[in-house]
N, C-alpha and C positions, 0 to 999 in steps of 0.2 A: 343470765348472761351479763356478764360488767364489758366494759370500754376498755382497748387498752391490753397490753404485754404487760405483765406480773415479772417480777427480777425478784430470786430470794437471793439474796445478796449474801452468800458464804456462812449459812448455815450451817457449821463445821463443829465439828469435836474440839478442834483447838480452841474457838471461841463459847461454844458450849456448856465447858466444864469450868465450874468453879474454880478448880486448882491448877488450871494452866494459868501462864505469865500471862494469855490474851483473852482472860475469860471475863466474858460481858456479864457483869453481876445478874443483871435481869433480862436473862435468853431464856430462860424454863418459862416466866412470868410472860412475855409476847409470845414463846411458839406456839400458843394454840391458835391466835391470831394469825400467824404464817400458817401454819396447817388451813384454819378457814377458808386464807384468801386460795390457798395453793385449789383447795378443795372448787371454787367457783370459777377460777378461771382456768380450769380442767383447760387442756389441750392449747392454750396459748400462757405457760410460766417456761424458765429462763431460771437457772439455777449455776449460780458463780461460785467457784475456789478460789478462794487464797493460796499460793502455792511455792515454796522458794525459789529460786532459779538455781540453777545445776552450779553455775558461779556469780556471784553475785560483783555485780559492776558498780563507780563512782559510786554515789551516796550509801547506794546498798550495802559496801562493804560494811562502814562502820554501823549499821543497822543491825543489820547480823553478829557482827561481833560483841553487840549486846543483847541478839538473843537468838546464841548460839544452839539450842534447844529447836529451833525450827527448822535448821540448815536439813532436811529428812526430804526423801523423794516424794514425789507425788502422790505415790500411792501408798505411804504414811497411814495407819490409823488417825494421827491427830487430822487429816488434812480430810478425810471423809467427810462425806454428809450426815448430818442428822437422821434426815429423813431417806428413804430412796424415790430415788427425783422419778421413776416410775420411765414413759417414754419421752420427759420430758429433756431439750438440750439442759447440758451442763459444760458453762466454759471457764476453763482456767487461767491464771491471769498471773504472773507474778509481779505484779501492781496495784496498786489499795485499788484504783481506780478500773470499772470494771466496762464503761462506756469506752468502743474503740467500734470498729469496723464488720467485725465481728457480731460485738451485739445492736449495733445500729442496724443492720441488714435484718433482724428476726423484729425488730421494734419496728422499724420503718417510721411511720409519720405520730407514732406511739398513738393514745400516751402511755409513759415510762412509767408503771405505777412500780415504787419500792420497798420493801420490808425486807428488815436481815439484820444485819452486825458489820461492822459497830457504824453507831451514827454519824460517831465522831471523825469516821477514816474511812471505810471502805465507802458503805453507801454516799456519804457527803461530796467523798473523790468521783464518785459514778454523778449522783445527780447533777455537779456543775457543769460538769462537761456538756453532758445530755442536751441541757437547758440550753448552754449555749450555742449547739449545734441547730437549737430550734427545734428541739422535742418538748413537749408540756411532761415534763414531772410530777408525778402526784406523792408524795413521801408519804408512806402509811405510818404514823407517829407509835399508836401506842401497838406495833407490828416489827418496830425496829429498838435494837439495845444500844447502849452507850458501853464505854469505858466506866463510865460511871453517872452517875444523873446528872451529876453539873455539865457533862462532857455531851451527853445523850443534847440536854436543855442549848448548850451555847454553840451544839453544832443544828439544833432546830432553828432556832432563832437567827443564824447565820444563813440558814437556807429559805427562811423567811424574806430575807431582802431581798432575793430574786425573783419575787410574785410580780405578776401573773405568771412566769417564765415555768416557777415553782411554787405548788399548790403543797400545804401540810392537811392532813385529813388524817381520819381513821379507819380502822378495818369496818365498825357499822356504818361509816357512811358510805364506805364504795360499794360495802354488799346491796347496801340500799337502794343503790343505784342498777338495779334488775330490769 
């Protein structure tokens, strides 16, 4: 048994696949690490979508208009899970950022441990918030993908500055922690 609420942060087919415009080059390379962790904290993981909004508002519009390939409803093939998150919740979010109300309530005084996609946007949009809220963060490093390794690297070392608040670790250390 580990410490802690598990978040796979939008393990998705859009960001899964090599030949989407949002594919995290190395998401086949960590998911056996998400599989692991999902595997050990049975009956307390938390599984996030990425998802368009029906209409996209202020910023978003000109987002969209650069990648119009996503504008697809929810229930989109690209927009699935990898995995089937089993009786685990799954919350959808038409925001990079997946920390709100919603997953505060099933995390409660956490910790927020994280693994998923992408380092650089989703999960990084989740963990600041969290942290500041006064959840301890745990980022699972080599459990989580970037846009690309320099993107994956400078949004690590970005979430580094907010230690103690945010802890970087790996999938063997937290399983270690039994």
């Amino acid at each position: 048994m580990t410490d802690g609420v598990l978040v796979v942060v939008d393990a998705q087919h859009v960001f899964a696949d090599r030949d989407s415009p949002w594919g995290a080059p190395r998401f086949a390379e960590v998911h056996p690490g998400i599989r692991r962790l999902t595997t050990a904290f049975a009956g307390r993981v938390v599984h996030t979508r990425f998802v368009a909004p029906a209409e996209p508002a202020g910023a978003w519009v000109p987002y969209y208009a650069q990648y119009p390939f996503a504008r697809q409803p929810p229930d989109a093939p690209l927009y699935a899970l990898v995995d089937d998150p089993g009786d685990a919740p799954v919350l959808d979010a038409t925001t990079f950022g997946k920390w709100g109300p919603e997953l505060a309530a099933v995390v409660g005084a956490g910790p927020l441990v994280l693994a998923g996609v992408s380092t650089d946007c989703c999960v990084l949009s989740t963990a600041l918030p969290a942290a500041d809220a006064g959840v301890p963060v745990q980022v699972v490093t080599d459990a989580c993908a970037g846009a690309s390794d320099a993107d994956h690297d400078r949004a690590l070392a970005a979430m580094a500055l907010y230690a103690p608040l945010i802890t970087l670790t790996t999938t063997d250390a937290v399983l270690a922690r039994r």
